[in-house]
VODO-508392 format. One record per residue (C-alpha): x, y, z; residue number from 1. Coordinates in Angstrom, 2 decimals. Each point is the difference from the previous one (the first is absolute). Example, Ala and Ser with C-alpha at 12.3 -4.5 7.8 and 13.67 -1.06 7.14 Angstrom:
SITE | 12.30 | -4.50 | 7.80 | 1
SITE | 1.37 | 3.44 | -0.66 | 2
This chain:
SITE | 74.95 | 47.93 | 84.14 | 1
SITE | -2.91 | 0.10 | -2.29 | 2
SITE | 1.18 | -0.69 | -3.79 | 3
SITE | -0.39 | 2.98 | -2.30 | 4
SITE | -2.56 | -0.85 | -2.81 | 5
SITE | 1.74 | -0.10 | -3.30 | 6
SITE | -2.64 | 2.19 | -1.54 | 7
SITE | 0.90 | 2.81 | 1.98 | 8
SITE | 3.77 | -0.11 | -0.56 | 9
SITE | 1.44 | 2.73 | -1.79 | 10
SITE | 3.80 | -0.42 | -1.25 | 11
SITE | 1.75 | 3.15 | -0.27 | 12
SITE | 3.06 | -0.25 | -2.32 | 13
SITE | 1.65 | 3.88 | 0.05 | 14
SITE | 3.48 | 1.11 | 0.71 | 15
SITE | 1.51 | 0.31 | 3.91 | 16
SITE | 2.01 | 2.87 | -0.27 | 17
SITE | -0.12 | 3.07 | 2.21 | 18
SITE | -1.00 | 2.01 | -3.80 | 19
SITE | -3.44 | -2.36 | -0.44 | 20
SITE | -0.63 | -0.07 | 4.16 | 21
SITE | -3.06 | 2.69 | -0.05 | 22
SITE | -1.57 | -2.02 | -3.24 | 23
SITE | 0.38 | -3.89 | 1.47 | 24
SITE | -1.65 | 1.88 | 3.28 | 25
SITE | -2.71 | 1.80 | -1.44 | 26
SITE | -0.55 | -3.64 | -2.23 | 27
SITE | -0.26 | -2.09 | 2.82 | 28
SITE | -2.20 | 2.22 | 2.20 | 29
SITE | -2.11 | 0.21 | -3.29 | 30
SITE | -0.27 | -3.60 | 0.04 | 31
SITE | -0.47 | -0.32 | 3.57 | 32
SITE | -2.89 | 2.86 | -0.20 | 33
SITE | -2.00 | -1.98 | -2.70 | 34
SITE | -0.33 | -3.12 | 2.20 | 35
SITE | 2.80 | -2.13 | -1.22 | 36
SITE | 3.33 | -1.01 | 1.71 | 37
SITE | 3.61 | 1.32 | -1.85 | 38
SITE | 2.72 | -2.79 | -0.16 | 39
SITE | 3.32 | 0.98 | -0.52 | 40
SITE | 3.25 | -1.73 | -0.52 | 41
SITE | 1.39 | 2.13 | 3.30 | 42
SITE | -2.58 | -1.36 | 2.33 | 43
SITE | 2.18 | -3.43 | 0.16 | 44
SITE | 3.35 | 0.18 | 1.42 | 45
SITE | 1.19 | -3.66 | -0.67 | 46
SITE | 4.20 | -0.28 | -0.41 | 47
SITE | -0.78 | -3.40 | -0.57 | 48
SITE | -2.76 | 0.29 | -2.83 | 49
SITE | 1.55 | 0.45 | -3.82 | 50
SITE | -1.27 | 3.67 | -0.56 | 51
SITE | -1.64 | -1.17 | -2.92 | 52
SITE | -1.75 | -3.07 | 1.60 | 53
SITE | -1.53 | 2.69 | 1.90 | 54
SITE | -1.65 | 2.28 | -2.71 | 55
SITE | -0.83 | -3.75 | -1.32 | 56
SITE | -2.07 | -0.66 | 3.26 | 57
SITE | -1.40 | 3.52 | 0.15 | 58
SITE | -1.33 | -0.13 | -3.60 | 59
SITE | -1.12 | -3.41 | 0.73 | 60
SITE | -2.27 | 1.22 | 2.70 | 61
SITE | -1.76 | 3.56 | -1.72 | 62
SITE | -2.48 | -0.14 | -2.38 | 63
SITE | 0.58 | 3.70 | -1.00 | 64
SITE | 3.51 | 1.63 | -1.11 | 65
SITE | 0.95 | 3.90 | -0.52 | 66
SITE | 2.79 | 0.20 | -1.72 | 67
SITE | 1.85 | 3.64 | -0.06 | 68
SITE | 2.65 | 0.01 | -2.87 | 69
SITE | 0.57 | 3.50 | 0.05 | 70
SITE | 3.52 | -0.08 | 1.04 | 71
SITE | 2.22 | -0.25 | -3.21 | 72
SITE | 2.47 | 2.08 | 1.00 | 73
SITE | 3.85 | -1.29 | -0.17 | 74
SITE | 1.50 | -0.35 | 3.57 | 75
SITE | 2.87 | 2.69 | 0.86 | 76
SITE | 2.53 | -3.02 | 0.88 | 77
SITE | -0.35 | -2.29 | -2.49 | 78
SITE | -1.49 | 1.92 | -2.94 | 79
SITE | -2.70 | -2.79 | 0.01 | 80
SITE | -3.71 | -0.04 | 0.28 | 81
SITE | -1.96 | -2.25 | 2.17 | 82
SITE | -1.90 | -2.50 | -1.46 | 83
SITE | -1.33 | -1.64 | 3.45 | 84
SITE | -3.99 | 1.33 | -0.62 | 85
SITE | 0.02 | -0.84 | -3.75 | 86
SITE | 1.13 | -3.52 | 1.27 | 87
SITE | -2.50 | -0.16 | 2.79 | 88
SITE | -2.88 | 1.16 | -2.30 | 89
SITE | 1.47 | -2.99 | -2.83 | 90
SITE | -0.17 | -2.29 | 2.86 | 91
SITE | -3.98 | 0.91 | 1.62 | 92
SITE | -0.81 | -0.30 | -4.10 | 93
SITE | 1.61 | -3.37 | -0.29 | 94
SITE | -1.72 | -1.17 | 3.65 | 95
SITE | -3.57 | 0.75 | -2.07 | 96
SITE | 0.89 | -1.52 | -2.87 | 97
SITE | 1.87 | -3.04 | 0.62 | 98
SITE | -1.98 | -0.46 | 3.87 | 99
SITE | -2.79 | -2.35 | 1.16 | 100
SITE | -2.99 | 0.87 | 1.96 | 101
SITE | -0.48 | 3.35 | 1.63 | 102
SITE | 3.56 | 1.01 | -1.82 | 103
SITE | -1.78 | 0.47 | -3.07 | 104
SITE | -2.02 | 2.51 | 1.59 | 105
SITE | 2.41 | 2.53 | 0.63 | 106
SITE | -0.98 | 3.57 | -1.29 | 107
SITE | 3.12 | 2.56 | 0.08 | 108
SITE | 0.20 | 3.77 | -0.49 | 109
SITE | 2.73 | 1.84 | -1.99 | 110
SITE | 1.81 | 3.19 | 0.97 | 111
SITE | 2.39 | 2.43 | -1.49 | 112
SITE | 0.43 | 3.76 | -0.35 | 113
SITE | -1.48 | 0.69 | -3.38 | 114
SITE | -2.83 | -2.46 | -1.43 | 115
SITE | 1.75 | -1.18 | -3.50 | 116
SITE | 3.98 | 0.38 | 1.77 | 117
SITE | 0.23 | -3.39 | 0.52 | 118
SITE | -0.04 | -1.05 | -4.24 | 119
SITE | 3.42 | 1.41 | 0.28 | 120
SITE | 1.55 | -2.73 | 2.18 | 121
SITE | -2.05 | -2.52 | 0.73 | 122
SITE | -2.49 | 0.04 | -2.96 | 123
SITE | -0.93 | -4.29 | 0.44 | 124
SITE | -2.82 | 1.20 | 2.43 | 125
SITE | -1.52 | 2.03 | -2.97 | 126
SITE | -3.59 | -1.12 | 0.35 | 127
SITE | -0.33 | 0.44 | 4.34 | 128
SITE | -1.24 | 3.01 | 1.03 | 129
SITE | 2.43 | 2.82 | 1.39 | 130
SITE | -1.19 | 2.28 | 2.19 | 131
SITE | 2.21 | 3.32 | 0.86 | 132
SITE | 0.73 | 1.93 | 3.23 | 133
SITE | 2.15 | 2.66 | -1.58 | 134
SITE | 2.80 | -0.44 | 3.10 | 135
SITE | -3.21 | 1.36 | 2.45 | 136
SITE | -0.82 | -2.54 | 2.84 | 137
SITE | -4.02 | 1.91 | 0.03 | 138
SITE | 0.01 | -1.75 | -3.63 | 139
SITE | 1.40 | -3.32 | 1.17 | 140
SITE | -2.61 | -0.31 | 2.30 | 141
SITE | -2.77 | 1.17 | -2.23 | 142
SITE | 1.38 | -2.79 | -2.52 | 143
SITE | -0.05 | -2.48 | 2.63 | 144
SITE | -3.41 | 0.85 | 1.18 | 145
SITE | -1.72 | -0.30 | -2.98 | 146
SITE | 1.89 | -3.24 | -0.83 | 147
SITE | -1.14 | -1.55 | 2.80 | 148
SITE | -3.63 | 1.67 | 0.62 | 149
SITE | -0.49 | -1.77 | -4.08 | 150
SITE | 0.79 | -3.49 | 1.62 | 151
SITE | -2.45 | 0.46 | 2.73 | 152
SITE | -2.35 | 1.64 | -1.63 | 153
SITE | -3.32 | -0.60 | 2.89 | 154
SITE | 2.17 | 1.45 | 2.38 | 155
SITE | 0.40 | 3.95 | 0.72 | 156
SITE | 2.91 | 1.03 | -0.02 | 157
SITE | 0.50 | 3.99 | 0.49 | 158
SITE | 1.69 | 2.07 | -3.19 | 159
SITE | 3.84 | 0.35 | -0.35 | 160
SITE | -0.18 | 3.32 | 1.24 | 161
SITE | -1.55 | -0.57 | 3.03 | 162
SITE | 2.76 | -2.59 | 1.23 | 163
SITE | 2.44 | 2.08 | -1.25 | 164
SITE | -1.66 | 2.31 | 2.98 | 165
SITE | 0.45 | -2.56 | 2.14 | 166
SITE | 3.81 | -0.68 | -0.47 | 167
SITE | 1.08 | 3.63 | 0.12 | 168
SITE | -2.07 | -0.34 | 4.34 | 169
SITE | 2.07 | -3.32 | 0.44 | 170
SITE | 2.94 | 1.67 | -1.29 | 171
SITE | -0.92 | 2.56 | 2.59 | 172
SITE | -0.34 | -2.64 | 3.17 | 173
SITE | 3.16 | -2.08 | -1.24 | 174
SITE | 2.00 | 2.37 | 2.03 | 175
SITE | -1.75 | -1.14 | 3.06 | 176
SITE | -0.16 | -3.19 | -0.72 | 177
SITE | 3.55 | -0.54 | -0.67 | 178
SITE | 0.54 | 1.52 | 3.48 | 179
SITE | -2.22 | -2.37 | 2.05 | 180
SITE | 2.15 | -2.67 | -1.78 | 181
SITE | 3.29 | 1.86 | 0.82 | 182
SITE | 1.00 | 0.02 | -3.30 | 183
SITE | 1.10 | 2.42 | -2.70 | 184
SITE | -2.04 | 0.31 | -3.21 | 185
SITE | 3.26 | -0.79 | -2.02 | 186
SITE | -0.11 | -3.01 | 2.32 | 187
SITE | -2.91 | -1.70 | -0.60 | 188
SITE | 0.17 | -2.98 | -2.17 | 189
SITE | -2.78 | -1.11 | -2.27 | 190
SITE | -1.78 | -2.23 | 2.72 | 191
SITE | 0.43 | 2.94 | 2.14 | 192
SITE | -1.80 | 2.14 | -2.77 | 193
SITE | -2.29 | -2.43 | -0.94 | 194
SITE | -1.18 | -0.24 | 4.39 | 195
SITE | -0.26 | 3.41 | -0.22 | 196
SITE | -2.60 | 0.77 | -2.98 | 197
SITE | -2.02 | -3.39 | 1.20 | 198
SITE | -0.43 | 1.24 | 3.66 | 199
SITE | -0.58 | 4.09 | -0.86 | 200
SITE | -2.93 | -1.70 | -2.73 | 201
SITE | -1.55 | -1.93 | 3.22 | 202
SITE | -0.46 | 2.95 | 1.76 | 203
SITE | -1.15 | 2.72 | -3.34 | 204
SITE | -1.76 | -2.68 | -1.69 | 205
SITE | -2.93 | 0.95 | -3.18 | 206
């Protein structure tokens, strides 16, 4: 299997709850649509790997990071919030800073509902620019677009809303697609998704 080039890796660092799915899908087709490759924690299925010896590795191996901390809310068990993407985003920051080589190269985008939200809970990152996609996956991929259509700036990459198009026919085809594989939408995993948006872009590419 051919290696993935590090300068195409994207790390996506969002929540994995059935509340976030349509946002972390309409990211990573985003992603996938602007001619880079998603990498998620859920791609790896490892009981033997330390879950966070795996985040380590995935860091490790993407030179670009978007970083949803949106989700502040306190969980209905435990009355607690999650602080697993705040943590992921402290440890792509640290990778940069404290890394050798091509690790000092990492770029990473920032997302939350409301631009300035963040100052309330997590104001350290005061200085790194926050882009907001007000709960709407159509503005989550816009954001992500232009993030990454800035870093590759001699490349064309279509306009936010026209991949937004885009998602809303492979939303549209999933059905069917999902059906050739015998499977239920609410069964496919994320490797599922992800087979699914990289084969429907081979055959509706630009």
């Amino acid at each position: 299997m051919t290696p993935i080039p590090y300068e195409i890796q994207v790390f996506i660092n969002c929540p994995f709850d059935p509340q976030y799915q349509a946002m972390g899908d309409a990211i990573t087709f985003a992603v996938f649509d602007c001619g880079f490759r998603p990498r998620m924690a859920l791609e790896v299925d490892d009981g033997g790997q330390v879950r966070i010896d795996k985040i380590f590795e995935l860091i490790g191996n993407c030179r670009f990071g978007i970083h949803d901390i949106s989700r502040t809310e306190s969980d209905d068990r435990t009355g607690l919030p999650r602080f697993n993407m705040p943590l992921e985003l402290g440890m792509f920051l640290g990778a940069k800073r404290f890394g050798q080589g091509r690790q000092k190269k990492k770029v990473c985008l920032i997302l939350d509902r409301e631009r300035n939200r963040y100052q309330a809970f997590i104001s350290d990152i005061a200085g790194q620019e926050v882009r907001a996609h007000q709960g709407e996956p159509r503005e989550a991929i816009r954001a992500v677009r232009d993030w990454l259509r800035s870093l590759r700036p001699r490349i064309n990459i279509p306009g936010g809303s026209e991949i937004a198009a885009r998602y809303a026919l492979f939303l549209a085809a999933l059905p069917r697609m999902c059906e050739e594989l015998r499977l239920s939408r609410d069964e496919l995993t994320y490797v599922d998704y992800a087979w699914c948006v990289s084969e429907w872009q081979i055959t509706h590419p630009w």
